[in-house]
C-alpha positions as CSV (number, residue, x, y, z in Angstrom):
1,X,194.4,144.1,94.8
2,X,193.5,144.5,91.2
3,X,190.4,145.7,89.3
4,X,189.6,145.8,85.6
5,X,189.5,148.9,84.3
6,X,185.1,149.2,84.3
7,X,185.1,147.8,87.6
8,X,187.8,150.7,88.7
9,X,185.4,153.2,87.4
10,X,181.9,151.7,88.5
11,X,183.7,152.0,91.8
12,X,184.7,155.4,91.3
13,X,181.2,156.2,90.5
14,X,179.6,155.1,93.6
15,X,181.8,157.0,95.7
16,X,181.0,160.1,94.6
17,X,177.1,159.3,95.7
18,X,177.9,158.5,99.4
19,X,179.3,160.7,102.2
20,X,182.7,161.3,103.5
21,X,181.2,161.1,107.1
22,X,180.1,157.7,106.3
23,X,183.2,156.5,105.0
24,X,184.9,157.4,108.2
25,X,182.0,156.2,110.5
26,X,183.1,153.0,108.2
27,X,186.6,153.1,108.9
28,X,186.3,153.7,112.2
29,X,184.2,150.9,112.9
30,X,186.9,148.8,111.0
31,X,189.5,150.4,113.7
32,X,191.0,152.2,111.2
33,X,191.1,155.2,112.6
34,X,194.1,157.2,111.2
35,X,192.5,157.8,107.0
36,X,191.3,160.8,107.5
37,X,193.3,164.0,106.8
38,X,193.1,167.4,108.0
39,X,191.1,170.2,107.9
40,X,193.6,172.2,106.2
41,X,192.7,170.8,103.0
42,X,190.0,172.5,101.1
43,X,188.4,172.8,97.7
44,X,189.5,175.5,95.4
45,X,188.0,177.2,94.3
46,X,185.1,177.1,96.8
47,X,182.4,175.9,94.2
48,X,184.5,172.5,94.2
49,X,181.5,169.7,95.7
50,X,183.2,166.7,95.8
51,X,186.0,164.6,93.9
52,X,186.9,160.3,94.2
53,X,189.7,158.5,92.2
54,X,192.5,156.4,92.9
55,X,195.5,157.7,94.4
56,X,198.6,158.7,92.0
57,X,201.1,159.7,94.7
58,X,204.0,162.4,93.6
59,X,206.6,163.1,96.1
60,X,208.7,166.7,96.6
61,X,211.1,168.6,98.8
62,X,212.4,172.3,99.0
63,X,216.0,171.9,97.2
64,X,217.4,175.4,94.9
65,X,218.1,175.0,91.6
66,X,218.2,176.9,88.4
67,X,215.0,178.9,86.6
68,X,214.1,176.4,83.1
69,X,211.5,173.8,84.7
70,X,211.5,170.6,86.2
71,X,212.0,167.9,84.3
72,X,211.1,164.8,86.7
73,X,207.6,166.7,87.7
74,X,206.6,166.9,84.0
75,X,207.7,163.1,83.7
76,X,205.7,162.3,87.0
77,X,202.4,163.9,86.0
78,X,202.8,162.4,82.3
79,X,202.2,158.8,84.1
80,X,198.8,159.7,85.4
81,X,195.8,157.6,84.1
82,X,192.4,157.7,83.6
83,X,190.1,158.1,86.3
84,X,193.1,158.7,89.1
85,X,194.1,161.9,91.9
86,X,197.4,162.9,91.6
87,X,198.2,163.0,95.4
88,X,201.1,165.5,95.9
89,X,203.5,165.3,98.9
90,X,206.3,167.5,100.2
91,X,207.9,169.8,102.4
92,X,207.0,172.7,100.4
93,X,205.1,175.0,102.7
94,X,204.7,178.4,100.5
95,X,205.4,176.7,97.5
96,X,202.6,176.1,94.9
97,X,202.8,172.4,93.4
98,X,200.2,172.6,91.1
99,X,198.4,175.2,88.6
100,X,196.5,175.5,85.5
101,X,199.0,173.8,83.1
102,X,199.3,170.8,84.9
103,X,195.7,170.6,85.6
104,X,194.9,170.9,82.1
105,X,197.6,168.1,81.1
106,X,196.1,166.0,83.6
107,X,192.8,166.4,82.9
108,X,194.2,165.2,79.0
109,X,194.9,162.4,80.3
110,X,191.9,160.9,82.1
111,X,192.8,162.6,85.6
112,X,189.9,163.6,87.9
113,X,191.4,165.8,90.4
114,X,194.3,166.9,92.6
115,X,195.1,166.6,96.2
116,X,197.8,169.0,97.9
117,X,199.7,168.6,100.6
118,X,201.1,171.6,99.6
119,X,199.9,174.5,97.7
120,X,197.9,175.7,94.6
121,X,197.7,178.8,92.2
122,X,196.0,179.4,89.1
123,X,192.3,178.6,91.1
124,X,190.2,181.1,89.0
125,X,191.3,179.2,85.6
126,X,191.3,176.3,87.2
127,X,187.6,176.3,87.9
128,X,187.2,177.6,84.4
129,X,188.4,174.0,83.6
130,X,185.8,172.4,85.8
131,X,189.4,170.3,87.2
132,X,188.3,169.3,91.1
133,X,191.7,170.3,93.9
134,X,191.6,170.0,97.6
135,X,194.5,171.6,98.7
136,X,196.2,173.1,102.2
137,X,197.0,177.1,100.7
138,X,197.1,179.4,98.0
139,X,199.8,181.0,96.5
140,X,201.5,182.8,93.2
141,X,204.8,181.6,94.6
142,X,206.0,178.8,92.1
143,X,207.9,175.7,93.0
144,X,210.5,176.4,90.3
145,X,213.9,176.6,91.3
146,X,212.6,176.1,94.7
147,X,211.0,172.7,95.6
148,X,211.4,169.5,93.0
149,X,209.8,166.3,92.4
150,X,212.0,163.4,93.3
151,X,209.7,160.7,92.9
152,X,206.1,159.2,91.9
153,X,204.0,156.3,92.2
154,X,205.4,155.2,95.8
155,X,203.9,155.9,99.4
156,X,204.0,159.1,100.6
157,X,202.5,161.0,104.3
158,X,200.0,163.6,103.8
159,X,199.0,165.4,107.1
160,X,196.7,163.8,109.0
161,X,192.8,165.3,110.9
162,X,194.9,164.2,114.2
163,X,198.3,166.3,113.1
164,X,200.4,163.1,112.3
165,X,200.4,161.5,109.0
166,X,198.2,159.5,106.9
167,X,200.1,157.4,104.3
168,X,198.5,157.1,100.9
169,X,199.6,154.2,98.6
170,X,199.6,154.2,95.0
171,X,196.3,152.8,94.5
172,X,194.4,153.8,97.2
173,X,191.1,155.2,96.9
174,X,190.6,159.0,97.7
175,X,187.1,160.9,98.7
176,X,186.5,164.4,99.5
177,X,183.6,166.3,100.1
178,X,182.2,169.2,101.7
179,X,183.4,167.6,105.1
180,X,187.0,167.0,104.0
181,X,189.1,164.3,102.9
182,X,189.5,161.1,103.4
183,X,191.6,158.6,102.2
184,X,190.6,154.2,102.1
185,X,193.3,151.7,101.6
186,X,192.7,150.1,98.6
187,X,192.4,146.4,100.1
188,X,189.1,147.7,102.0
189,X,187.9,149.5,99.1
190,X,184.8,147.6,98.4
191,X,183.9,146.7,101.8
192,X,183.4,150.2,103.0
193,X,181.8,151.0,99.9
194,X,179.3,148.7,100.1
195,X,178.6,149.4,104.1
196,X,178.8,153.3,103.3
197,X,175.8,152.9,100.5
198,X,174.2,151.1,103.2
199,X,174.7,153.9,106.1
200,X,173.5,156.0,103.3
201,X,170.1,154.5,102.7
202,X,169.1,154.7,105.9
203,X,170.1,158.6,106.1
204,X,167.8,159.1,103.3
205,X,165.3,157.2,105.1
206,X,165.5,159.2,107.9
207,X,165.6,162.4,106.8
208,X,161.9,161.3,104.7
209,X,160.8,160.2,107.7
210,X,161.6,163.4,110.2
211,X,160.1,165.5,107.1
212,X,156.9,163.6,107.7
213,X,156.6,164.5,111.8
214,X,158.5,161.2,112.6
215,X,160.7,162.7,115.8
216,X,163.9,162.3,116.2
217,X,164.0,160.5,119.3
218,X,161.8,157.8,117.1
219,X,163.6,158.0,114.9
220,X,166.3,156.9,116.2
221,X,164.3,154.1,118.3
222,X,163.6,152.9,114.3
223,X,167.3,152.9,112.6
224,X,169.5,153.0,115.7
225,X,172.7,155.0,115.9
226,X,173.5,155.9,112.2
């Protein structure tokens, strides 16, 4: 499915104004019941709210090789565009992926957040940068010489909220949020945006009315199951 670039990012925009709770209430409903990912993923640093962008997927795995860099990550994150998550997958458990450099190149080039299935360091400076990452750990340990990119833009697994894997496609849309992380295939982007704005009306509508003595129980007599 393709968008023009405004209609990518007035997309992008609502997203960050609904809920990741209702984008999975969403899904569900739409029996897809395997986009959400796990609760090892968190925001760092902890003031992180909320980040939504389209899915640039980067692939790793743990291989040694010499100290000088990694070419093929710096050519990976140098294809990022405007308004997308890079969306980093591996088998790197202890290894860092991603810190302040790369953040700060990305962020150069239109980038509006990281998601690691993997690990991050740098998290002070990063949040000095304002840069939004959910990731699974922390650590000073780099991935140089260590763990190396061996490819980008195809379909990669990130762990899933059930312990298997979610696969994320270049393109796909990304949300996460206080509740977690969440991941809608692009194809269904606009349908569960448009139902999630809805689920998030009534919320509003809800909570206004509870604040003004309507109970609960009535509540839900009035909006139904939400």
């Amino acid at each position: 499915m393709t968008f023009t670039a405004a209609k990518k990012e007035e997309i992008r925009l609502r997203y960050l104004e609904v809920d990741s709770s209702n984008v999975a209430d969403v899904l569900d409903n739409m029996n897809l019941l395997q986009q959400g990912l796990s609760s090892e993923f968190a925001p760092y640093p902890e003031t992180t709210k909320r980040m939504a962008g389209w899915a640039y997927t980067i692939r790793g795995q743990m291989t040694p090789y010499p100290q000088g860099g990694d070419a093929d990550k710096m050519a990976a994150c140098q294809g990022i565009s405007s308004g997308e998550i890079s969306v980093w997958s591996g088998d790197g458990n202890g290894i860092c992926y991603f810190g302040e450099l790369i953040a700060l190149g990305m962020k150069e080039r239109g980038s509006v957040g990281a998601l690691l299935d993997g690990g991050i360091r740098d998290v002070r400076w990063i949040g000095e940068h304002q840069f939004p990452v959910f990731a699974c750990y922390r650590t000073p340990v780099q991935s140089i010489g260590r763990w190396k990119v061996t490819a980008s833009q195809v379909p990669v697994y990130m762990r899933g909220h059930d312990g298997g894997n979610v696969i994320v496609r270049p393109g796909d849309f990304i949300l996460c949020d206080d509740d977690g992380a969440i991941v809608i295939p692009v194809e269904h982007v606009e349908t569960v945006l448009i139902e999630s704005e809805r689920l998030t009306v009534i919320e509003k509508n809800i909570r206004i009315d509870i604040a003004n003595g309507l109970s609960l129980a009535d509540a839900l007599k009035k909006y139904g199951h939400v």
